[in-house]
C-alpha positions in Angstrom: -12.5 -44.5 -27.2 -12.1 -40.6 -26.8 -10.9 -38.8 -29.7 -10.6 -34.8 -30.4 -10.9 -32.7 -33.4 -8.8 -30.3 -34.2 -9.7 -26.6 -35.6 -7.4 -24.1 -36.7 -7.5 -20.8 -38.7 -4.7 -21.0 -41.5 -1.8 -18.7 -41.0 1.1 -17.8 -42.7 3.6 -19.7 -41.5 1.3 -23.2 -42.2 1.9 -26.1 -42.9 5.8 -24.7 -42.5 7.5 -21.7 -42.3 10.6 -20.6 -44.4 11.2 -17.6 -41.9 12.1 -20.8 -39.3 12.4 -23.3 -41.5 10.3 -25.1 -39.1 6.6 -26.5 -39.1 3.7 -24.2 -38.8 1.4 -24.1 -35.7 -1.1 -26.8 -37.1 1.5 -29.3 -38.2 3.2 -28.5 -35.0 -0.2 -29.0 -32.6 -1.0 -32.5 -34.0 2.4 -33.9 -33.8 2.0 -33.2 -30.4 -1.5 -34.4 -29.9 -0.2 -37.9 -31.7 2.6 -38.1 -29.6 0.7 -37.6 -26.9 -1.3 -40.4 -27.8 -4.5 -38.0 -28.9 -6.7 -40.2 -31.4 -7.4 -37.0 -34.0 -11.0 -37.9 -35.5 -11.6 -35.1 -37.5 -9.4 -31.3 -38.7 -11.4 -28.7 -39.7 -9.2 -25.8 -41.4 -11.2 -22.5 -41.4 -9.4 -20.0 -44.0 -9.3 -16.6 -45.7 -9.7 -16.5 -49.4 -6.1 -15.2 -49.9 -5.0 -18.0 -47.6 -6.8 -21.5 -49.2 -3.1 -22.3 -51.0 -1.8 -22.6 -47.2 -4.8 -24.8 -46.4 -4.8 -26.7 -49.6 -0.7 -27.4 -48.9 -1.5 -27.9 -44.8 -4.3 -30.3 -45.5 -1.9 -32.6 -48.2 1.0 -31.7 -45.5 -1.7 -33.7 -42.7 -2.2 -36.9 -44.8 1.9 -37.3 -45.2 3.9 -40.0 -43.7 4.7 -38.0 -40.4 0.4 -37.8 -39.4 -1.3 -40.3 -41.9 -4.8 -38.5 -40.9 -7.0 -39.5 -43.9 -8.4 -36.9 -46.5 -11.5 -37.3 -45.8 -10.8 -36.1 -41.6 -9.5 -32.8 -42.8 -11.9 -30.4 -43.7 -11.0 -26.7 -45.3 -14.1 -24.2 -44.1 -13.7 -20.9 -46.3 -14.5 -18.2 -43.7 -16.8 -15.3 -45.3 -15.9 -12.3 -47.9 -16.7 -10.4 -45.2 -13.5 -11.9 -42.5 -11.4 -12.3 -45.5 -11.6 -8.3 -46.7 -11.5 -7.5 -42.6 -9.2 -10.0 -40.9 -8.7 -8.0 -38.1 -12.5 -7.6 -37.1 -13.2 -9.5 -33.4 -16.6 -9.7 -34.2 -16.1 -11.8 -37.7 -13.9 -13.5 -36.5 -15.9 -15.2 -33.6 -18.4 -15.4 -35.6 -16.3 -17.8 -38.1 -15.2 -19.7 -35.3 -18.3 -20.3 -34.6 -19.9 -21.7 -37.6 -16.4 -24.1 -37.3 -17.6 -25.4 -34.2 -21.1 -26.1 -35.4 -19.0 -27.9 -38.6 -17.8 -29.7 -35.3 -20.2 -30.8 -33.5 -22.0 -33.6 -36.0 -18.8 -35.4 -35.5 -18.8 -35.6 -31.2 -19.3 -38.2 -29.0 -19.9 -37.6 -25.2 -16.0 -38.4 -24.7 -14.8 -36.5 -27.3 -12.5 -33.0 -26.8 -12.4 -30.1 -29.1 -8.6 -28.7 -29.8 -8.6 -25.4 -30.5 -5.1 -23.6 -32.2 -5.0 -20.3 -30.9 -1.7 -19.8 -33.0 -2.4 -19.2 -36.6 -4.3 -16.9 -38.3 -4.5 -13.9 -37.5 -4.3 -12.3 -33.7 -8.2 -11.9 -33.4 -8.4 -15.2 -35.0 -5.8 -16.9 -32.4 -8.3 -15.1 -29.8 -11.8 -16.0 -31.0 -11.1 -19.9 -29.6 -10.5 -18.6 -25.8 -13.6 -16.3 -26.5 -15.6 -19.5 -27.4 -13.9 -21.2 -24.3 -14.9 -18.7 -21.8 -18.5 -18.0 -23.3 -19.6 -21.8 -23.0 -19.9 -22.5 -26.4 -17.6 -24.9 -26.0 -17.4 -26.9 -22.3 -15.2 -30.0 -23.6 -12.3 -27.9 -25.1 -8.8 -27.3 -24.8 -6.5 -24.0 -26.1 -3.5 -25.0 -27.4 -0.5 -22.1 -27.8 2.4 -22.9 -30.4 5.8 -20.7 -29.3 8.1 -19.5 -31.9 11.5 -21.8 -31.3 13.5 -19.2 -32.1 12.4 -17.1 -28.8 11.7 -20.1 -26.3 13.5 -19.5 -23.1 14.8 -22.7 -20.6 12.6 -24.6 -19.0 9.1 -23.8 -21.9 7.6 -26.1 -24.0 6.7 -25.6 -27.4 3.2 -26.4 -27.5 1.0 -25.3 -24.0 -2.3 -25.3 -22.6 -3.7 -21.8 -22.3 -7.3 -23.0 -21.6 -9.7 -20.0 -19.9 -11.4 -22.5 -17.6 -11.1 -20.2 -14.7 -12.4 -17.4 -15.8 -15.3 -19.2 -17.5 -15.5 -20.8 -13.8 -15.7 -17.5 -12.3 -18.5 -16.5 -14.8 -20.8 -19.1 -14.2 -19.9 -18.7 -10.5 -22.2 -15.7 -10.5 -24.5 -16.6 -12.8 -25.5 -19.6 -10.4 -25.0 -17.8 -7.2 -27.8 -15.2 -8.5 -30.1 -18.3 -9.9 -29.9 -19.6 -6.7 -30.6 -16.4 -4.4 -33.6 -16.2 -6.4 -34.2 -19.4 -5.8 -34.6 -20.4 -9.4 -32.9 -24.1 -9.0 -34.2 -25.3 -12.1 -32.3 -22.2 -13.9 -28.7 -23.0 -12.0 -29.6 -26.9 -12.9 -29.9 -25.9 -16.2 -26.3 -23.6 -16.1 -24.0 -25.9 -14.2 -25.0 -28.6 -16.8 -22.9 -26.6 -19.0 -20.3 -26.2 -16.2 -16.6 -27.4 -15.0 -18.6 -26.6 -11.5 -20.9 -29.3 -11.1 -21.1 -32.2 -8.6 -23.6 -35.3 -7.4 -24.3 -33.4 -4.3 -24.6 -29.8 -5.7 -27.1 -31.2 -8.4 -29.0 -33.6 -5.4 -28.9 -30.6 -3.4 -30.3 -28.3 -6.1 -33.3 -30.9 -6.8 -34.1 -31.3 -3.5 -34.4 -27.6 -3.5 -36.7 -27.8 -6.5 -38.7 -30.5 -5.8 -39.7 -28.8 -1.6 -40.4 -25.6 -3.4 -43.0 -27.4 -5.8 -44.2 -29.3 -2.4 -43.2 -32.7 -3.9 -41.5 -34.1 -1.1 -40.8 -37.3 -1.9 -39.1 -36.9 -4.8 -37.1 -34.0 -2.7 -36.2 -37.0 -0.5 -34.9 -39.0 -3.3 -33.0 -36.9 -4.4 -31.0 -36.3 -0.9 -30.9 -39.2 0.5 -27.8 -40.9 -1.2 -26.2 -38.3 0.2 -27.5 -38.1 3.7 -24.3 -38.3 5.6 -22.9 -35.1 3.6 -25.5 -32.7 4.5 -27.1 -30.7 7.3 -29.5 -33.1 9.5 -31.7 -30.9 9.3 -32.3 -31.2 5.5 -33.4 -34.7 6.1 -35.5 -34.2 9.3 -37.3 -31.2 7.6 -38.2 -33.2 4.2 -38.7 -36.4 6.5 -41.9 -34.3 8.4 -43.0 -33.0 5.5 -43.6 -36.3 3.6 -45.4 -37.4 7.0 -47.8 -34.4 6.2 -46.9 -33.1 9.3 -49.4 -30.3 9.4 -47.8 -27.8 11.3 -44.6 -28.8 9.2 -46.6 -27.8 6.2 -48.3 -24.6 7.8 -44.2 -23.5 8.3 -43.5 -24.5 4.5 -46.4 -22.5 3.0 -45.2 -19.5 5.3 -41.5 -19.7 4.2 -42.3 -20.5 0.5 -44.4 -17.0 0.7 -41.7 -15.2 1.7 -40.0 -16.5 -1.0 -43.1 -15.1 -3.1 -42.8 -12.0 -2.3 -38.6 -11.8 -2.0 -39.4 -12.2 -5.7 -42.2 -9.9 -6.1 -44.6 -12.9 -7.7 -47.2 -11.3 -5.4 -50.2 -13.4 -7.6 -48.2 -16.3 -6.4 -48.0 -15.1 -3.0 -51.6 -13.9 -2.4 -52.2 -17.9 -3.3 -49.9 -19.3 -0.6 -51.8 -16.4 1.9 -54.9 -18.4 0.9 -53.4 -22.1 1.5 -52.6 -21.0 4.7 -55.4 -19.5 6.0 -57.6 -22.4 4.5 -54.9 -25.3 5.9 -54.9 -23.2 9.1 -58.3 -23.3 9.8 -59.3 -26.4 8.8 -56.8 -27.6 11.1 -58.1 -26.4 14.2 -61.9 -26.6 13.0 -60.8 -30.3 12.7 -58.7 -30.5 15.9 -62.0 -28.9 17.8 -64.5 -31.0 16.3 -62.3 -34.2 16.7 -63.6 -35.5 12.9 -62.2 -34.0 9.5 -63.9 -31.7 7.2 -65.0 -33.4 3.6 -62.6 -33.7 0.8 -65.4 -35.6 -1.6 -69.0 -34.1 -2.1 -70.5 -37.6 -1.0 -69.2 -36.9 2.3 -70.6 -33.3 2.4 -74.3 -34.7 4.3 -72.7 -37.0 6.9 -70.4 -34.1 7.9 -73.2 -31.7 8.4 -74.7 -34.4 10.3 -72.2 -34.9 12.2 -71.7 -31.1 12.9 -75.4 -30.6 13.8 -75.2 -33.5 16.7 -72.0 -31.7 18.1 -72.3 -30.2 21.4 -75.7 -31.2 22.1 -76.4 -29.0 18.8 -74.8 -25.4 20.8 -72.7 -25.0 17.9 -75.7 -25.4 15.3 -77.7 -23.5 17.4 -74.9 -20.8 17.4 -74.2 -20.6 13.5 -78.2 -20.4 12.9 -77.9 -17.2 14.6 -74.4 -16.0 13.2 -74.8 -12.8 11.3 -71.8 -11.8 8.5 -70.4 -8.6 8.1 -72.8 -7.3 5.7 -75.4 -8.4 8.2 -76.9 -11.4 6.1 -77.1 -14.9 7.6 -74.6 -17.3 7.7 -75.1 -19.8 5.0 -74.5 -24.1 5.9 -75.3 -27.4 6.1 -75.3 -28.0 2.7 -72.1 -28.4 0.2 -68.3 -27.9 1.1 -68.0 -25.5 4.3 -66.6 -22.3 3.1 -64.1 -20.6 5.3 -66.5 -18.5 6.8 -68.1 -21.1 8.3 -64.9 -22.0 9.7 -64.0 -18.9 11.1 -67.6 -19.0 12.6 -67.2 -22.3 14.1 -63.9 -20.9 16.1 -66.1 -17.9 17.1 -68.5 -20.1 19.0 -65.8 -21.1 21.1 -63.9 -17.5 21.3 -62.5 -18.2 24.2 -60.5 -21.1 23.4 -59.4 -19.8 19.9 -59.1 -15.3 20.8 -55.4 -15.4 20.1 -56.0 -17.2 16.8 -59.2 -15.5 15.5 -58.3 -12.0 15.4 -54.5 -12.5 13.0 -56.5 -15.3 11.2 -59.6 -13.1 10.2 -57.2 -9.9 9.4 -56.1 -12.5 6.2 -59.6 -12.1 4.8 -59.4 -8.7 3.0 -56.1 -10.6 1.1 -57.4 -13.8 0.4 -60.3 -11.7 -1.2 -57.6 -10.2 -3.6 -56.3 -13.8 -4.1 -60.0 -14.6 -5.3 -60.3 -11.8 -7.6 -57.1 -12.7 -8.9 -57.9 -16.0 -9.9 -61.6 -15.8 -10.9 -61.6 -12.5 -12.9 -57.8 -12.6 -14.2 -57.0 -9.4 -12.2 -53.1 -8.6 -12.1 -51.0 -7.8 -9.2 -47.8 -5.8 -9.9 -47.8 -4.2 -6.2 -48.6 -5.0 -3.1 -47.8 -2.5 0.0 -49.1 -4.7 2.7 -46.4 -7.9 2.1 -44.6 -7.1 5.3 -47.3 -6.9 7.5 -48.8 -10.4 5.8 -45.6 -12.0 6.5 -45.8 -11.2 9.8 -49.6 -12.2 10.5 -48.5 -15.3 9.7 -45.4 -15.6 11.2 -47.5 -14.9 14.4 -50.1 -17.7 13.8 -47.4 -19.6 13.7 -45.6 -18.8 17.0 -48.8 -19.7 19.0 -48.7 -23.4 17.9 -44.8 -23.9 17.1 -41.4 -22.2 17.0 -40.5 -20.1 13.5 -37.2 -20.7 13.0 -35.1 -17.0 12.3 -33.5 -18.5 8.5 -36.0 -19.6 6.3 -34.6 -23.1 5.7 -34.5 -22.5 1.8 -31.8 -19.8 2.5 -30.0 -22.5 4.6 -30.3 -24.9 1.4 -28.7 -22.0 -0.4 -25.8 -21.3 1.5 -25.0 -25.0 1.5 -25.1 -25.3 -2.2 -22.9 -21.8 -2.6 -20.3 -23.2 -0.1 -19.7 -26.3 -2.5 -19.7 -24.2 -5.2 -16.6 -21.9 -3.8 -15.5 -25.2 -2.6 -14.8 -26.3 -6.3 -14.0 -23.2 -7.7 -11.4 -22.9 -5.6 -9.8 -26.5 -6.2 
């Protein structure tokens, strides 16, 4: 059963005031709560040292015949020396509010609801609870306002809600919105989990997200496809190519997830996915040409050089025997993994077929160079000019074998996800 606890600063007027001969705030709160049928678990009563009489008297006032809350549910929290010499200090006061919260927490269940009395104490004390409120400290919480009776008008009650839910709301609006234009789903995951803003299909949405830009597809399926009939067709026919290994599918997904790279200036990162293109690009039509695939295992290295040798009537062995490098030594094969020079001279020997290709495709080689550097001698790279004309090297690889669609399909994801995001905001 859901239960709250209740925590208060000690004012004044508590447990009763003699100006109104009427109860304090605290007294006043909990009848409420227990007429509302709220089952009070626990009161924690934070209090200055000229004010522990008033929470000595409130706490005896809690366990009388009109509350019956037991003595051991009501706790009295002394705040600091330094709060009770400078009650009127925001910063101390927050701070004590804080440390009641964490007095708090031990006691919580997952149902459970924090009450906080924003009307004793004083008037930085009454406002430290919203401040908790709005800054997430506290996501299962209510702020409860105690009027004076005396200056009620028609039509008020005496004890309201003034809970800062919307402006919390509006705060972790923006902090997801930017996690998510940087494309940092696990970050917004990890925010909305703290959030009045989260859904089933913002968080599926947000893994699938995740989960395509870490190229594990199926789990990126998974995670959408409960929810299949709510989103873009596209999301599903995408993913569903992509877990068929669809190569030119994965070609597009490299090329987008760069852009993504260097949108975020992780230009190590992006000089990587240059590589896995190039590579995945010309294995791909190496493999297409010969009509068998290139080794993945080392005990398939010699039957694949055997099998290249006998190709053409030996033209093409014939042809890399006599293929020369840029630095004018010979081409080295027929022995290990083929590197992707040997690639890029297998295309050669059939320049007419692959002209348009070779020349955008061999332009990648001074940057997949940088790649290597960066990963065998642990260089750094904090700048990189070129990114723009990369991107568009292999944006036109791509056009010759398939159609690049204008929006890279992560910003599409994005827009989705901040769309039901307003959506509920806005509710």
């Amino acid at each position: 059963m859901a239960s709250s606890i209740v925590l208060s600063f000690v004012g004044s007027q508590d447990p009763y005031s003699e100006k109104n001969n009427e109860q304090g705030s605290i007294a006043t709160l909990i009848r409420h709560l227990l007429d509302q049928k709220y089952s009070i678990r626990r009161v924690i009563l934070l209090h200055t040292e000229d004010m522990l009489e008033k929470a000595s008297d409130t706490k005896h006032w809690l366990q009388g015949k009109d509350f019956h809350i037991p003595e051991e549910s009501i706790e009295l929290v002394p705040v600091g020396a330094e709060l009770s010499k400078d009650p009127v200090s925001l910063l101390l006061a927050v701070q004590e509010a804080r440390k009641g919260l964490e007095k708090a927490i031990p006691f919580l269940s997952k149902q459970d609801r924090l009450e906080f009395n924003a009307s004793s104490g004083t008037p930085v004390m009454k406002t430290s609870w919203s401040l908790l409120q709005a800054a997430g400290y506290a996501p299962h919480s209510s702020v409860w306002q105690v009027r004076n009776p005396r200056e009620m008008k028609e039509g008020q009650h005496r004890v309201f809600q003034t809970n800062v839910d919307t402006l919390k709301n509006e705060f972790d609006f923006k902090v997801v919105k930017k996690q998510i234009e940087d494309y940092n789903y696990s970050g917004a995951l990890v925010t909305l989990k703290d959030s009045n803003l989260s859904t089933n299909l913002i968080i599926a949405l947000l893994k699938y997200g995740q989960y395509r830009l870490a190229f594990d597809f199926n789990r990126a399926f998974n995670a959408i496809q409960p929810f299949a009939n709510l989103v873009e067709p596209e999301f599903i026919s995408e993913i569903s190519s992509l877990r068929q290994k669809n190569r030119i599918a994965l070609f597009k997904e490299v090329y987008f997830k760069a852009i993504i790279k260097l949108k975020n200036q992780q230009y190590a990162d992006f000089l990587v996915d240059v590589f896995r293109f190039q590579e995945g690009f010309l294995r791909f039509l190496v493999e297409t040409k010969l009509g068998f695939d290139l080794p993945e295992k080392t005990t398939e290295t010699q039957h694949f050089w055997h099998r290249l040798k006998a190709f053409d009537d030996g033209n093409l062995e014939h042809f890399l025997n006599n293929y020369k490098l840029q630095n004018g030594q010979k081409l080295r094969f027929s022995e290990g993994f083929p590197s992707r020079f040997v690639l890029i001279a297998i295309l050669e020997c059939y320049e007419q077929e692959f002209d348009s290709l070779l020349k955008p495709i061999e332009q990648l080689n001074e940057y997949c160079e940088q790649r290597n550097r960066c990963v065998h001698s642990f260089e750094g790279v904090s700048e990189l000019e070129d990114g723009g004309k990369i991107i568009k090297i292999l944006r036109d690889i791509l056009r010759l074998k398939t159609v690049v669609p204008d929006k890279n399909p992560f910003n599409v994801i994005n827009s989705k996800i901040c769309d039901l995001l307003k959506e509920v905001l806005e509710s």
